[in-house]
LOGU-435872 format. One record per residue (C-alpha): x, y, z. Coordinates in steps of 0.2 Angstrom, whole numbers, plus 5000, padded with zeros to 4 digits. Layout:
<kekes>
XYZ ...
</kekes>
This chain:
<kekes>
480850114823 482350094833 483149944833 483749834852 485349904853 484650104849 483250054861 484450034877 485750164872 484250294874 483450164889 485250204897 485550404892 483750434899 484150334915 485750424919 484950604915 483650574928 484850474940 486150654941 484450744942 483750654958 485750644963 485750814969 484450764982 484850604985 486550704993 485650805005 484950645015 486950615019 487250735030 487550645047 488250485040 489950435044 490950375031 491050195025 493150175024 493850155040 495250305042 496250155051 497650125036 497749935028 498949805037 498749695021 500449665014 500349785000 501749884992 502250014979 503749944970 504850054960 505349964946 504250024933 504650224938 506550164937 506350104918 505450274914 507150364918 508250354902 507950454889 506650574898 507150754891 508150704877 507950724860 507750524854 507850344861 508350204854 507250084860 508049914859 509149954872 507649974884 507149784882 508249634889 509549634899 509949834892 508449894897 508749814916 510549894917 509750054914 508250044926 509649994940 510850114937 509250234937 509050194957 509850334968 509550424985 509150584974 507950494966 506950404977 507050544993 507550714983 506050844984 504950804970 505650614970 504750444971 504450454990 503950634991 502750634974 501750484971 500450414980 499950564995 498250494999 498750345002 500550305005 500350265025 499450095015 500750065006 502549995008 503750074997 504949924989 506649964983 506549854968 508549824959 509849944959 509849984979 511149874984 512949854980 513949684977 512549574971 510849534972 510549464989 511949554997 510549675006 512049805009 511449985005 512650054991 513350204998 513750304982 512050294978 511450324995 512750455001 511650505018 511650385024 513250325037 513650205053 513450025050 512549955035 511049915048 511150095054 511050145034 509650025031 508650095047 508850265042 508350225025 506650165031 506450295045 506650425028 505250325020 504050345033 504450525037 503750535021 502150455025 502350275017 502150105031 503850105028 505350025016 505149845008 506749784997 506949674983 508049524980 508649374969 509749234976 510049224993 511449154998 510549005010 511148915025 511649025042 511949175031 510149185026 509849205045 511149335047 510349435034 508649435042 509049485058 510049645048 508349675041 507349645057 508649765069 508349915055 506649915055 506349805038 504749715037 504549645020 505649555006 505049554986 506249374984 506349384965 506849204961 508149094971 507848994989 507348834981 507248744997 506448875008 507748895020 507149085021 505349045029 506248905041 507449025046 506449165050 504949055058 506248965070 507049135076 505249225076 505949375065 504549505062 504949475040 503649455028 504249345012 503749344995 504049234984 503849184964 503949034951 504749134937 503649154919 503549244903 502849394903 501249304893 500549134895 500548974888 500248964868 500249144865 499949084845 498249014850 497449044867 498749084879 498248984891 499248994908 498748774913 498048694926 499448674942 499148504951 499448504972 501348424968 501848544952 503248684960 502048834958 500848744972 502548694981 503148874981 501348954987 501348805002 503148885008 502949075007 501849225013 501549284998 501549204982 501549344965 500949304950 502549364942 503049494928 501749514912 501449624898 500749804901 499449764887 498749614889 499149614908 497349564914 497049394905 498749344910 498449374927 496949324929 497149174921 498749124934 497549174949 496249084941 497348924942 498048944959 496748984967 495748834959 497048724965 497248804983 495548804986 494848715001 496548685007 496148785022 498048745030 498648835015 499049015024 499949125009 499049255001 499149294980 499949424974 499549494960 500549644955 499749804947 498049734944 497349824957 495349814954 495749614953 496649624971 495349704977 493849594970 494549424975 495549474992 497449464984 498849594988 499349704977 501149744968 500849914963 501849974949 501150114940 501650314944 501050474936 502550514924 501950514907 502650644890 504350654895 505150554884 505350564864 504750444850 503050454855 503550434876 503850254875 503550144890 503949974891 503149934908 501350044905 500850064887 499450064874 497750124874 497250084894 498550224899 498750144917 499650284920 498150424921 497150294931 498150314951 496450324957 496050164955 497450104967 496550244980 494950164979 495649964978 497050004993 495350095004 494149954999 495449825009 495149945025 493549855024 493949695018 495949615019 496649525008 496049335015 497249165010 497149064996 496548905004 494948975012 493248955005 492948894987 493148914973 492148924957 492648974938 491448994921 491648844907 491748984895 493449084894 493849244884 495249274873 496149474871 497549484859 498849614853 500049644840 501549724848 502549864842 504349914848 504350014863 502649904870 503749754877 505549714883 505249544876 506049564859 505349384851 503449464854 503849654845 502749614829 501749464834 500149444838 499949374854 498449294862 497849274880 496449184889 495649194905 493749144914 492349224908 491749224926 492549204942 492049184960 492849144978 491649074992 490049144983 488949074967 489449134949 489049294944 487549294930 488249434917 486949474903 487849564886 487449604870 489049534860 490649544868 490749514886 492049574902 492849484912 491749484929 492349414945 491849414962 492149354981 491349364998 492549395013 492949275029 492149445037 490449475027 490849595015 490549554997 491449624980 491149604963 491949684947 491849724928 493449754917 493949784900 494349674886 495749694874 495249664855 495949704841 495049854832 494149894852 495849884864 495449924881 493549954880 492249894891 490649774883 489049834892 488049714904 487149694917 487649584932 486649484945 487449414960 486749314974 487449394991 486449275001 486649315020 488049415019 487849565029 489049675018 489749815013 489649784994 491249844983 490749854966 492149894953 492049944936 490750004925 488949914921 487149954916 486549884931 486949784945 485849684955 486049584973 484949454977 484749404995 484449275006 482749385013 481749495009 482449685012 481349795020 481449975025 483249985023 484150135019 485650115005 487050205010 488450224994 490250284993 491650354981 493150224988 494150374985 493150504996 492350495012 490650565010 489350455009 487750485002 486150425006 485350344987 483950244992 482750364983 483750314967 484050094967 482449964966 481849854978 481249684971 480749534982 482349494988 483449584979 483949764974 484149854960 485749964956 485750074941 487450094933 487250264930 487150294949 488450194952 489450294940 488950454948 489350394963 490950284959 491950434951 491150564965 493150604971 493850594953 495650674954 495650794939 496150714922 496250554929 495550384918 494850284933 493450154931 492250174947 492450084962 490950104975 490650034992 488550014997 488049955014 486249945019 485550015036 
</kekes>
């Protein structure tokens, strides 16, 4: 006799059988529908950064590496030197290559290595940038008129230490006259005179800023954890005075509980403060953005194997191979068409008691943090997270993912599954089932990730509606009410459709957990 576990391994085959059977079907009630993603691009403040690509350039075709000189300072002379016109702009570069579906989403930030004499100097280097003449203003315009001729929102540029007082002014107004519309401040302007400066001359400039951390949280030895960060600590002083606050550089590995964990604690803190305006950033963890209405850093590209030794990476590594899953940035970017990024004082703001701890033991070539190559490092995050809705309920069977969710300022509602990382099961997803009460919110639904089923519980009863479903990566939707449940007040949605559905514009190859948008007509 089969035991629990045998019993809902076959419960779930048969159900996904019989869900691709009457998928077919389901398909041809679409015709007519228009589609659920707005063709109208995104104004939330997302970007591409090219840092990660940069790192990715020495030692591609060669026959070894040696790979301590890709962590530390090493490794960051290499990825600067690796910034160059050719690069970025060449047929086949950065600009021309990555991202098609989706670029006119995206800034494209120039991260180190594009300017010459320093780090805040914002003057276009003109041996790597040869093309370019005239003034530096008139180099740094066409440098962004040769981004968007390639389809991106334009050009976004990185920097460390400005130099403060009237000069910080003179450099935005540089920006502002070529066409420049976002900064990536990587440390420095302790006092803020950069949002001053720019608020009192009404400069069109949007400013990020960071509290620097380690790549990991907290005790790594034990539980990682990131801390709680009262209204007066500098983090909460820093998100008060910038646009966007990011949640700063982590490890490719373990990147999720470390960031979720900083969100997690910045948002708790923020919450409620409705004059607090700046949004989270919270780099590549782009399913995360999308859930809980932050902004996205986007890091990963699609060069993978060109390297010896294995094809180390020290920026995207191990078994989640970020690198093969670009769709996910498609469908996270598309869902905020429907639903922007919203700031971190807005709404509440609720977390699970329990917390969930992944761990690693790094090998060389999977960090540019020497002191954790060999160690076993440890990082905790909620269980459960949730912005201005109730706490997901997630039923499992042993392990658990971390699930977090969020309603909108304008209706729509998200929630998402990701993986765990565990030694013996790195990068795997626990099975469960998740409930979440939607109350009056009139929707779309964004769901993320994979599950055995999802239910939504309303505030009414849902009567002869239709439910309308969508690959966030395509733009057919497809009519599945002959395939969900309807209960009382609340509707059934079974994984396997949402997997069918979720992964209905799979680029070939590609590693992508699902991401599906439902709306009910």
């Amino acid at each position: 006799m089969p035991n629990r576990r045998e019993f809902l391994t076959a419960l779930v085959a048969t159900s996904a059988a019989a869900a691709t059977k009457g998928f077919a079907k389901a398909a041809i009630a679409s015709a007519g529908l228009t589609s659920l993603v707005p063709r109208q691009s995104s104004r939330a403040a997302n970007y591409w950064c090219t840092w990660a690509v940069q790192n990715y350039v020495h030692g591609q075709g060669q026959q070894s590496i040696d790979l301590a000189v890709l962590e530390g300072d090493s490794g960051g002379k290499l990825a600067h030197d690796a910034m160059s016109e050719n690069a970025l702009l060449a047929d086949g570069g950065w600009a021309s290559s990555f991202y098609a579906r989706i670029r006119r989403d995206l800034f494209l930030l120039l991260d180190d290595g594009w300017e010459t004499g320093g780090t805040a100097t914002f003057q276009l280097d003109p041996t790597k940038f040869h093309s370019f003449k005239g003034s530096n203003r008139a180099r740094l315009r066409a440098l962004n008129a040769a981004i968007e001729q390639r389809g991106w929102r334009g050009a976004a540029l990185w920097c460390r230490n400005t130099p403060g007082g009237a000069e910080d002014l003179d450099l935005e107004r540089e920006c502002a006259g070529a066409g420049i519309r976002y900064w990536k401040i990587d440390i420095g302007d302790p006092n803020f005179n950069l949002i001053q400066a720019r608020d009192k001359a009404g400069i069109p400039l949007m400013l990020e800023h960071v509290h620097g951390e380690s790549p990991v949280n907290g005790n790594w030895t034990t539980d990682g954890r990131f801390g709680a960060q009262a209204w007066d600590s500098r983090r909460m002083e820093i998100l008060r005075n910038t646009d966007v606050y990011r949640t700063y550089d982590v490890t490719s590995i373990l990147s999720l509980p470390t960031t979720l964990d900083r969100t997690a604690e910045m948002l708790h803190s923020a919450a409620g403060h409705s004059e607090l305006r700046s949004l989270l950033n919270v780099e590549d963890e782009v399913y995360v953005a999308a859930v809980l209405g932050c902004t996205m850093g986007v890091m990963r590209h699609p060069l993978h194997g060109l390297r010896p030794n294995g094809d180390p990476d020290l920026f995207f590594n191990g078994p989640r191979k970020a690198k093969q899953r670009m769709d996910e940035v498609v469908r996270a970017l598309r869902w905020q068409r429907i639903a922007e990024p919203f700031p971190c004082g807005v709404g509440t703001f609720q977390r699970s008691a329990e917390f969930l701890t992944d761990s690693w033991t790094f090998s060389a070539g999977e960090t540019w943090e020497h002191e954790l190559v060999g160690a076993t490092v440890r990082q905790s995050a909620p269980a459960v997270i949730a912005r201005n809705i109730d706490l997901p309920i997630v039923s499992a069977e042993g392990e658990r993912p971390f699930v977090f969710a969020a309603r909108f300022p304008n209706g729509a509602v998200a929630v998402g599954a990701q993986e765990r990382t565990i030694p013996g099961k790195a990068w795997y997803m626990p099975r469960c089932a998740v409930t979440l009460h939607v109350g009056d919110a009139p929707g779309p639904v964004g769901i993320f990730g994979e599950f055995d089923r999802v239910t939504l519980t309303f505030a009414a009863v849902q009567r002869a509606r239709r439910v309308i479903a969508q690959d966030l990566a395509g733009d057919t939707p497809v009519d599945i009410t002959s395939l969900v449940e309807f209960e009382g007040a609340s509707l059934h949605l079974d994984g396997a459709v949402l997997r069918k559905v979720g992964l209905g514009r799979r680029t070939l190859g590609d590693l992508s957990s699902p991401a599906i948008v439902v709306a009910l007509i």
